[in-house]
DSSP file (Angstrom, degrees, kcal/mol; ACC not computed):
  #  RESIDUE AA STRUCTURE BP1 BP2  ACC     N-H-->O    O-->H-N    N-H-->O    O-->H-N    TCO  KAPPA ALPHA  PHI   PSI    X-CA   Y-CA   Z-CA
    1    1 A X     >        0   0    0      0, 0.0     4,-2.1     0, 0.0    12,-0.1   0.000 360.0 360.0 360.0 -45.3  -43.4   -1.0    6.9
    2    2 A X  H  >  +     0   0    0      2,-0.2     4,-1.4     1,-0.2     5,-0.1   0.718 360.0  49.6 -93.1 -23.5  -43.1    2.1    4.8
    3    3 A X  H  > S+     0   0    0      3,-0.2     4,-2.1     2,-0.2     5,-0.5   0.842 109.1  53.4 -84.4 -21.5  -39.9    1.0    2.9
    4    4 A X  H  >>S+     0   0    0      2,-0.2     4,-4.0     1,-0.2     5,-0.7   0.999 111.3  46.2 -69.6 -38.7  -41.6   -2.5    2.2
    5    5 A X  H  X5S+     0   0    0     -4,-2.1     4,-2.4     3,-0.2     7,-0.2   0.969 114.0  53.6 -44.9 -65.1  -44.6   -0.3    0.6
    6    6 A X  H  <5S+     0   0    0     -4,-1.4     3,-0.6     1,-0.2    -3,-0.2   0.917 114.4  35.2 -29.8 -95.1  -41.9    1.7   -1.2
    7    7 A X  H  <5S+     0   0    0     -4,-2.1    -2,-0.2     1,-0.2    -1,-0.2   0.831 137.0  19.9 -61.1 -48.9  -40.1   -1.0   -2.8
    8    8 A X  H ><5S-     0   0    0     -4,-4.0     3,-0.8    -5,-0.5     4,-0.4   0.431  94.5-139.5-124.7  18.7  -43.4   -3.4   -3.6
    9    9 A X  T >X< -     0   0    0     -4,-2.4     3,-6.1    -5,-0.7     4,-0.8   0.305  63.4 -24.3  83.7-173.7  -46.3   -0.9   -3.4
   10   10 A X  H 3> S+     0   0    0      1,-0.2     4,-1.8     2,-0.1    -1,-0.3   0.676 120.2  83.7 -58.0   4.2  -49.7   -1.8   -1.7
   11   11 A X  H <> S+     0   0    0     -3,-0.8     4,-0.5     2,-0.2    -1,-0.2   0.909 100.7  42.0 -25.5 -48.9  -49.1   -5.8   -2.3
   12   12 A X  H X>>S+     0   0    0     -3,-6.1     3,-6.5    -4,-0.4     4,-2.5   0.970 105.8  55.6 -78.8 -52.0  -47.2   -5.6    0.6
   13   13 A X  H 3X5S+     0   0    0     -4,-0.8     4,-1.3     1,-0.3    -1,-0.2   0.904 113.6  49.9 -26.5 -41.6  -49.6   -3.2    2.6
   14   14 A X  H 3X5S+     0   0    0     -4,-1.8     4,-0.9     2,-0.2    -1,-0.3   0.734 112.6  44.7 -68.4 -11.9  -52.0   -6.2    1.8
   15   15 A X  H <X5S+     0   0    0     -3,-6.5     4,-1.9    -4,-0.5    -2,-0.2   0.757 109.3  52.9 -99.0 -42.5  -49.6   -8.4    3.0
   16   16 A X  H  <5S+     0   0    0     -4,-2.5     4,-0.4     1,-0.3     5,-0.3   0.804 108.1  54.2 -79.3 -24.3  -48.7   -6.3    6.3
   17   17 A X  H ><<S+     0   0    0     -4,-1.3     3,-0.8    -5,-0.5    -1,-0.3   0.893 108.2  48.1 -99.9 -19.9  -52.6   -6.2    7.2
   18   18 A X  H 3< S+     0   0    0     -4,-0.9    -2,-0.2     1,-0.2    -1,-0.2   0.810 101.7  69.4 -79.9 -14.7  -52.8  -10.4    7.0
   19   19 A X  T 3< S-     0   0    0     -4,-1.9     3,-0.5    -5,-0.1    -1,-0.2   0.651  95.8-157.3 -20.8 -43.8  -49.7  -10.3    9.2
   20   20 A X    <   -     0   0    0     -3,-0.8    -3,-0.1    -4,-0.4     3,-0.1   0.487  56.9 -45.2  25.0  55.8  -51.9   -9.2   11.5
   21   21 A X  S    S+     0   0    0     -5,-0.3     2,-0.7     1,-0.1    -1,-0.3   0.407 104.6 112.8 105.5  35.2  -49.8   -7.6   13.6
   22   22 A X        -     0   0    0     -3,-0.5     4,-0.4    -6,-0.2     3,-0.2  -0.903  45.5-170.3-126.3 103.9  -46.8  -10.1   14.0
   23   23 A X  S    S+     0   0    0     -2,-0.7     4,-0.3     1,-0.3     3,-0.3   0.689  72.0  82.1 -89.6 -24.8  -44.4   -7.8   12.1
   24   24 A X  S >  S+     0   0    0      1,-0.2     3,-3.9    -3,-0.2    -1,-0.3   0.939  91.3  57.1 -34.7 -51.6  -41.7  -11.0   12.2
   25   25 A X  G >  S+     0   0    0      1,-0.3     3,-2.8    -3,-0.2     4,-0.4   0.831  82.1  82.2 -36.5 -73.6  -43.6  -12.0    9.3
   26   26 A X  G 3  S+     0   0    0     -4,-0.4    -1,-0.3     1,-0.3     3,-0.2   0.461  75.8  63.6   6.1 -51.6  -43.3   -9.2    7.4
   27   27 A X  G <  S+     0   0    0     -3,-3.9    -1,-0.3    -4,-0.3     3,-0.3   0.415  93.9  77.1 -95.6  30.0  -39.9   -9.9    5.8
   28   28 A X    X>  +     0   0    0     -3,-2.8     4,-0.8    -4,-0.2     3,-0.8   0.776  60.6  98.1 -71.2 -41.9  -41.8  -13.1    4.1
   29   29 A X  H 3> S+     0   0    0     -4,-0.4     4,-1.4     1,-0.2    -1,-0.1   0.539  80.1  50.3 -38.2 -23.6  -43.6  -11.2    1.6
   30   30 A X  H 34 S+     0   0    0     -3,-0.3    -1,-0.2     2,-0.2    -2,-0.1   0.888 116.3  37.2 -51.5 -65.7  -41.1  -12.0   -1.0
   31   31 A X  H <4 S+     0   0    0     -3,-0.8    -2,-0.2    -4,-0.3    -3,-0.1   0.955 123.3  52.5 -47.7 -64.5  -41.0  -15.8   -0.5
   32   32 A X  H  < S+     0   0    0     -4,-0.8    68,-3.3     1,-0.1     2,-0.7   0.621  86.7  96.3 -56.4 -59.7  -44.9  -15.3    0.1
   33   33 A X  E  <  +A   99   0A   0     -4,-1.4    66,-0.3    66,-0.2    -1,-0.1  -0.469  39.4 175.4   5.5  56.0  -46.0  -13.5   -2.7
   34   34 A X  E     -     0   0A   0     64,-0.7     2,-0.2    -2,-0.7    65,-0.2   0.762  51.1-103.5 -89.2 -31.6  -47.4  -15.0   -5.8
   35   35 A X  E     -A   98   0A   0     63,-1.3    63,-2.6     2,-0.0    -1,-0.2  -0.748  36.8 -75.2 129.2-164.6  -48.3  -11.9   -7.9
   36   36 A X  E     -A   97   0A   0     -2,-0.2    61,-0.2    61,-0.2     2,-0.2  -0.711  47.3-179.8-113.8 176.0  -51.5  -10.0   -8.7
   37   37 A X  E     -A   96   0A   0     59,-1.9    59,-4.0    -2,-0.2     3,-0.1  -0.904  46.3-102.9-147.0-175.9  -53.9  -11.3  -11.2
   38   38 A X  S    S-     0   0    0      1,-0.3    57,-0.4    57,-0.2     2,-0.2   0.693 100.3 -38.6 -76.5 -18.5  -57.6  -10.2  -12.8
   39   39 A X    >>  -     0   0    0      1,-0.1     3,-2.2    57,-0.1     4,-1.2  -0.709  63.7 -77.0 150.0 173.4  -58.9  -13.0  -10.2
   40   40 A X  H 3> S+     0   0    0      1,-0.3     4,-0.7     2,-0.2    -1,-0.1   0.561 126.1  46.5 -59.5 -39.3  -58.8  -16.1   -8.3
   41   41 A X  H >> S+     0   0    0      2,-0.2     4,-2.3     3,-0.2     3,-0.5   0.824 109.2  60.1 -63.9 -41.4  -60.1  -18.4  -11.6
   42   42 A X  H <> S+     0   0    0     -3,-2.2     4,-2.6     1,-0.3     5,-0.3   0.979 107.2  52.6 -62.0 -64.7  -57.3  -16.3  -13.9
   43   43 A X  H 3X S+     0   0    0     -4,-1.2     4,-0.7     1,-0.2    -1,-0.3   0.638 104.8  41.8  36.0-119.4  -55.3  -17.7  -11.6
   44   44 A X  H <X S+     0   0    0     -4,-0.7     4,-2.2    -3,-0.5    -2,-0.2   0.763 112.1  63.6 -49.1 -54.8  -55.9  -21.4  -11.5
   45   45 A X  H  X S+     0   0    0     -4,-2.3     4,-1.1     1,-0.2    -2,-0.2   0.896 103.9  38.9 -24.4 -76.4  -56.1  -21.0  -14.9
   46   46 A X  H  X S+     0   0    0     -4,-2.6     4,-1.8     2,-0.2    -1,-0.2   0.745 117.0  55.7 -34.6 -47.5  -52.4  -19.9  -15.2
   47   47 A X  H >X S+     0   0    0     -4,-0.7     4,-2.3    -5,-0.3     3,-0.8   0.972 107.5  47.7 -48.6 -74.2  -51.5  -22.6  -12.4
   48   48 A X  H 3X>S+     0   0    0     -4,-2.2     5,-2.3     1,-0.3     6,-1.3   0.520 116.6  42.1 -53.0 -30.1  -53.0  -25.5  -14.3
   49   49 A X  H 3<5S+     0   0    0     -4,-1.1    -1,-0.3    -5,-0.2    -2,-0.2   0.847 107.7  53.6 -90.3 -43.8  -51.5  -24.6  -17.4
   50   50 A X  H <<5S+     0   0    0     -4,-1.8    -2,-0.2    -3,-0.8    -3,-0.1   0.859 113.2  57.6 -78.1 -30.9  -47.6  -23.6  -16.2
   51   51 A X  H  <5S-     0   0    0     -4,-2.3    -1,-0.3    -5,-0.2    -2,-0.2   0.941 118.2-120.5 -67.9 -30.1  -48.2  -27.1  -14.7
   52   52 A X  T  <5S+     0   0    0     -4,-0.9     4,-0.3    -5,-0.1    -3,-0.2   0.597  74.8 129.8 105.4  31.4  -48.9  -28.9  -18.1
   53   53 A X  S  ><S+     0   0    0     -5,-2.3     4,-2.3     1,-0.2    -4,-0.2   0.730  73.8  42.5 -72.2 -32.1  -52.2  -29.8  -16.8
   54   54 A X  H  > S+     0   0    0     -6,-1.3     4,-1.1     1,-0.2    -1,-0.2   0.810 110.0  54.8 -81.6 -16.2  -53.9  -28.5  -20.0
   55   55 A X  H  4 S+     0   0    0     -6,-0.2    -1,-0.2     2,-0.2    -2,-0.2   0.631 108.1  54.6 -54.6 -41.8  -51.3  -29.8  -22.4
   56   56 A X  H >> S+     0   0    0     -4,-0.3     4,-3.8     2,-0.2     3,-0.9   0.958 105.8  46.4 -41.6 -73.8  -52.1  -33.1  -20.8
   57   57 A X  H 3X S+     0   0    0     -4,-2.3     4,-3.2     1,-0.3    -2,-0.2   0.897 110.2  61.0 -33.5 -65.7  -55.9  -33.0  -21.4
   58   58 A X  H 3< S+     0   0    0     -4,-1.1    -1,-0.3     1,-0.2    -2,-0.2   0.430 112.2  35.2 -60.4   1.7  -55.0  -31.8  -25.2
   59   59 A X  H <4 S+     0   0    0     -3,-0.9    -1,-0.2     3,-0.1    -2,-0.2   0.664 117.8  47.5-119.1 -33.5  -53.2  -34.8  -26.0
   60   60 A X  H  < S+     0   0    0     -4,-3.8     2,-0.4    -5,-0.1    -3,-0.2   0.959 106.8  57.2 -83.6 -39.9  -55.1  -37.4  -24.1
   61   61 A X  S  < S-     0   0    0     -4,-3.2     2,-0.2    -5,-0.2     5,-0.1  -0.467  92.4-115.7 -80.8 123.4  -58.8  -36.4  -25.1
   62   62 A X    >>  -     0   0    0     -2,-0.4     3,-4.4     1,-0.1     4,-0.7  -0.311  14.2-110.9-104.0-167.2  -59.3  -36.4  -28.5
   63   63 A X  T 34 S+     0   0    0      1,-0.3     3,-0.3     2,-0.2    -1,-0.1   0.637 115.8  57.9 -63.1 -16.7  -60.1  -33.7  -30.8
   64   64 A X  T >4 S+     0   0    0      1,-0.2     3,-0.6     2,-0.1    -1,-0.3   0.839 121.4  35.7 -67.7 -40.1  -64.1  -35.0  -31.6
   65   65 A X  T <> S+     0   0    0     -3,-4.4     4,-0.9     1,-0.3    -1,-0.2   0.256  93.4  91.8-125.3  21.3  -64.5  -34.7  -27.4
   66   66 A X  T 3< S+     0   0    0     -4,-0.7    -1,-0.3    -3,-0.3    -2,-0.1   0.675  75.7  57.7 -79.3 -14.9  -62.4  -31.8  -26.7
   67   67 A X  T <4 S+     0   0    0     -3,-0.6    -1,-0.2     1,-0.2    -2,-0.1   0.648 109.5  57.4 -87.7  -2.4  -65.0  -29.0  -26.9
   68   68 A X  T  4 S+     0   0    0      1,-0.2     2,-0.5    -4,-0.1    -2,-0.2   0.814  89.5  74.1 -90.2 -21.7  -66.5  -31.1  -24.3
   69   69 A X     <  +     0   0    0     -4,-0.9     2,-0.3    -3,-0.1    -1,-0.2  -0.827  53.5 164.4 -81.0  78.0  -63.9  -31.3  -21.7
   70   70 A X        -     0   0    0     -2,-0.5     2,-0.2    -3,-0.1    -3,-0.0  -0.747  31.9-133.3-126.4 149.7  -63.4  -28.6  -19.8
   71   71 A X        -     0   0    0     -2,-0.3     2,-0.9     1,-0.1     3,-0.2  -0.641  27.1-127.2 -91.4 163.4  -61.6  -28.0  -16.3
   72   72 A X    >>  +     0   0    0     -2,-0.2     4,-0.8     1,-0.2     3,-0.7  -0.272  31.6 175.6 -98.9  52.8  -63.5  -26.0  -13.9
   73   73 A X  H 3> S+     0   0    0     -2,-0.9     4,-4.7     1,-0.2    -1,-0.2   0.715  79.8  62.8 -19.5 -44.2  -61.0  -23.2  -12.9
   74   74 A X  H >4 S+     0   0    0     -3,-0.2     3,-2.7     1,-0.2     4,-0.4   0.897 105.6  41.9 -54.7 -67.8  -63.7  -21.7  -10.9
   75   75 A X  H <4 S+     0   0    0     -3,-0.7    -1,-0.2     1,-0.3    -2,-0.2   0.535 114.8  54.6 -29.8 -42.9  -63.9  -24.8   -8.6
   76   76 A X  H 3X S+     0   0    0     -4,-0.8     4,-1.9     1,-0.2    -1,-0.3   0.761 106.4  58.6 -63.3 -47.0  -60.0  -25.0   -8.5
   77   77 A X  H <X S+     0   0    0     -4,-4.7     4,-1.2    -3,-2.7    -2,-0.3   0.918 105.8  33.9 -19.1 -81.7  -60.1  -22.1   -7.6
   78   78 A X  H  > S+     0   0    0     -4,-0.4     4,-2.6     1,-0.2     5,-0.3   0.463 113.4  67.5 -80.9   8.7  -62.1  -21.9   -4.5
   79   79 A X  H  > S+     0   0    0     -5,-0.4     4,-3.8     2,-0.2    -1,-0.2   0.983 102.9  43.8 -74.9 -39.5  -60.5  -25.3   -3.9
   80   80 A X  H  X>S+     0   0    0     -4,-1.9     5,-0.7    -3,-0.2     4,-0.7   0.990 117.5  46.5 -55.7 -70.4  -56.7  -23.6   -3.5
   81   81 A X  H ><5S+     0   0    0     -4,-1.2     3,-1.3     1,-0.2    -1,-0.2   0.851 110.4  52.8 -76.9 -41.8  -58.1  -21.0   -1.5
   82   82 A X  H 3<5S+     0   0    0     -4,-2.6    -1,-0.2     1,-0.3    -2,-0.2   0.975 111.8  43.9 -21.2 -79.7  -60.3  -23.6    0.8
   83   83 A X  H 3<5S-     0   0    0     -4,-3.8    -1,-0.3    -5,-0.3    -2,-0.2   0.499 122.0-113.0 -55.8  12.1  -57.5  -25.8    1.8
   84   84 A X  T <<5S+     0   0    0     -3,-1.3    -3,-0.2    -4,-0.7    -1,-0.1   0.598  72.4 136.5  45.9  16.9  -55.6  -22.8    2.3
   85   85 A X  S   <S+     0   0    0     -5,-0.7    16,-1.1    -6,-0.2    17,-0.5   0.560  71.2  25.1 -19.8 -44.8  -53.1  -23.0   -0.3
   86   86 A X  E     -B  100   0A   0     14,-0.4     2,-0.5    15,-0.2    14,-0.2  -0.913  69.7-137.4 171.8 119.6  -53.3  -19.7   -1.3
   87   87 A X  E     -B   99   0A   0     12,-0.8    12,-2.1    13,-0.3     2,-0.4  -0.943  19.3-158.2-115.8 132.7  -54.2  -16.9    0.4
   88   88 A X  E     +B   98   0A   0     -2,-0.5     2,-0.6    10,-0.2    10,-0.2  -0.728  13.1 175.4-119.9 128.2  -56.6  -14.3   -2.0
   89   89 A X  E     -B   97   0A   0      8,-2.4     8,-1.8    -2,-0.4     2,-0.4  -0.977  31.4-124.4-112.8 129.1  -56.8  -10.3   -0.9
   90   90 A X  E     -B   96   0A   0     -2,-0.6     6,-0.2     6,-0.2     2,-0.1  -0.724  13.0-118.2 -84.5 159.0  -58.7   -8.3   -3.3
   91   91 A X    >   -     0   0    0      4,-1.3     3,-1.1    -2,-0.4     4,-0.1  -0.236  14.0-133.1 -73.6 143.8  -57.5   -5.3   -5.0
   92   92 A X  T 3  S+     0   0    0      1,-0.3     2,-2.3     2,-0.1     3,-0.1   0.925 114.4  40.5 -59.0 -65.7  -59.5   -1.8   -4.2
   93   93 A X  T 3  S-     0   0    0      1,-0.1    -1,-0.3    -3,-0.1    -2,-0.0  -0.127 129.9 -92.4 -73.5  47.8  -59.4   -1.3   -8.4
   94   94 A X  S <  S+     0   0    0     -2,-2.3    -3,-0.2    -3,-1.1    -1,-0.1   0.264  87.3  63.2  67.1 159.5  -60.2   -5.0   -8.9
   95   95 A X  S    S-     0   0    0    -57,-0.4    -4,-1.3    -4,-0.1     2,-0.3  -0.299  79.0 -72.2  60.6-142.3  -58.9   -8.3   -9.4
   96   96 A X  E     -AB  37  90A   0    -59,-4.0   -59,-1.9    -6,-0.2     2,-0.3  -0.995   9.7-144.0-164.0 164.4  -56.6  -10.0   -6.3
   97   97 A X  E     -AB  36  89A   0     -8,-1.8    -8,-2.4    -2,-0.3     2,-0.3  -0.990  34.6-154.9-135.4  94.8  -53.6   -9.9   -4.9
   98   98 A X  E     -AB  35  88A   0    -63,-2.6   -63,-1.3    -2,-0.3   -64,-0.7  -0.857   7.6-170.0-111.9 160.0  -52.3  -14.3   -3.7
   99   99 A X  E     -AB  33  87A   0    -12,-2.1   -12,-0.8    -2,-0.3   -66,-0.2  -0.667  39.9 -93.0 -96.1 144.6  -50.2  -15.3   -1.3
  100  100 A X  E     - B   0  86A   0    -68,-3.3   -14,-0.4    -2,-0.2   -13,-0.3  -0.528  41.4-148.0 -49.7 145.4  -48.7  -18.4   -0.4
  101  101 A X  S    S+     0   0    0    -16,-1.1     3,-0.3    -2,-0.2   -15,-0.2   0.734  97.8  55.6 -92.0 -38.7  -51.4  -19.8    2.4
  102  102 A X  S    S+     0   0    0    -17,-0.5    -1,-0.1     1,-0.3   -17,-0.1   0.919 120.9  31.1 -74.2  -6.5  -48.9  -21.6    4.5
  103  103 A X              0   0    0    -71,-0.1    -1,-0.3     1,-0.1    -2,-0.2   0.569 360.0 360.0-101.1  -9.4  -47.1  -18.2    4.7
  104  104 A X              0   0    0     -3,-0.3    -2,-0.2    -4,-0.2    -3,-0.1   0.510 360.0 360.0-118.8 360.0  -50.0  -15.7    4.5
């Protein structure tokens, strides 16, 4: 526990307390691990875009009905974290800390 804190600082500590005491787990956190962000929509955001959802959107709508067309990150959001996708800890000093869901 204390070297995984050492090497990836309280991410893992957040990691070690959904673990919930089945320490096997533990050396997942790597695989598991998704990074920190400013919060669950920032996110989705990021998601939808690295997928080339938003590139998509920009090409197929055009530019007269683009201010109009907007994805709902929030919604996407809570959708990942519903199905359990993605598992969200917040951060004491803000923002959140995901996980894989089928690992966390």
């Amino acid at each position: 526990m204390a070297r995984g804190i050492s090497e990836h600082g309280p991410a893992f500590s957040a990691w070690a307390a959904q673990c919930q005491g089945e320490t096997e787990r533990l050396a997942d956190f790597e695989e598991a691990y998704l990074g920190e962000w400013d919060s669950l929509s920032a996110y989705a955001e990021d998601l939808l875009d690295d997928l080339g959802y938003i590139d998509l959107i920009d090409k197929a709508v055009p530019k007269s009905l683009q201010p109009y067309v907007k994805l709902d990150y929030e919604a996407f959001a809570r959708d990942l974290r519903l199905s359990g996708d993605i598992t969200v800890v917040a951060r004491p000093e803000g923002g959140v800390w995901l996980y894989h869901g089928d690992l966390g």
